[in-house]
C-alpha angles and dihedrals in degrees: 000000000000116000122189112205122187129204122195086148115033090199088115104022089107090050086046108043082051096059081046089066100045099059115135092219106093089204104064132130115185117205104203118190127191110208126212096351096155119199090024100145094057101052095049106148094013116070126071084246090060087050095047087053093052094044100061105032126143147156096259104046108080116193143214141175133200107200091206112046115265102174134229105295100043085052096050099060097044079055087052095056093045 
């Protein structure tokens, strides 16, 4: 199963990457875009969004950033070609 999440708030990422992890299903990849984080690259291990992210790694969630804001569907199908 193959489940596309994206973030142009991260307010509930924490409460959606868990569920995430606790599908039944044992064959599933998560592509998780954040959508619209300026200044991503320089805050990297100090914000609550880096700690989210470390929080809930893991091998089968793959993610991606768009510094200016591209919207759901735009985001999808880049998802979709990852």
């Amino acid at each position: 199963m193959k489940l596309i999440v994206n973030c142009a708030s991260t307010e509930f990422l924490g409460q959606c990457l868990e569920s995430v992890r606790k599908q039944s299903l044992p064959d599933w990849e998560a592509f998780v875009t954040l959508d619209g984080v300026k200044g991503l690259d320089r805050w990297v291990g100090r914000s609550s969004l880096h700690r989210t992210m470390r929080a809930y790694s893991h091998p089968r969630i793959h993610w991606a950033y768009n510094t200016d804001r591209k919207y759901s569907l735009y985001n999808q199908l880049v998802s979709i070609r990852r």
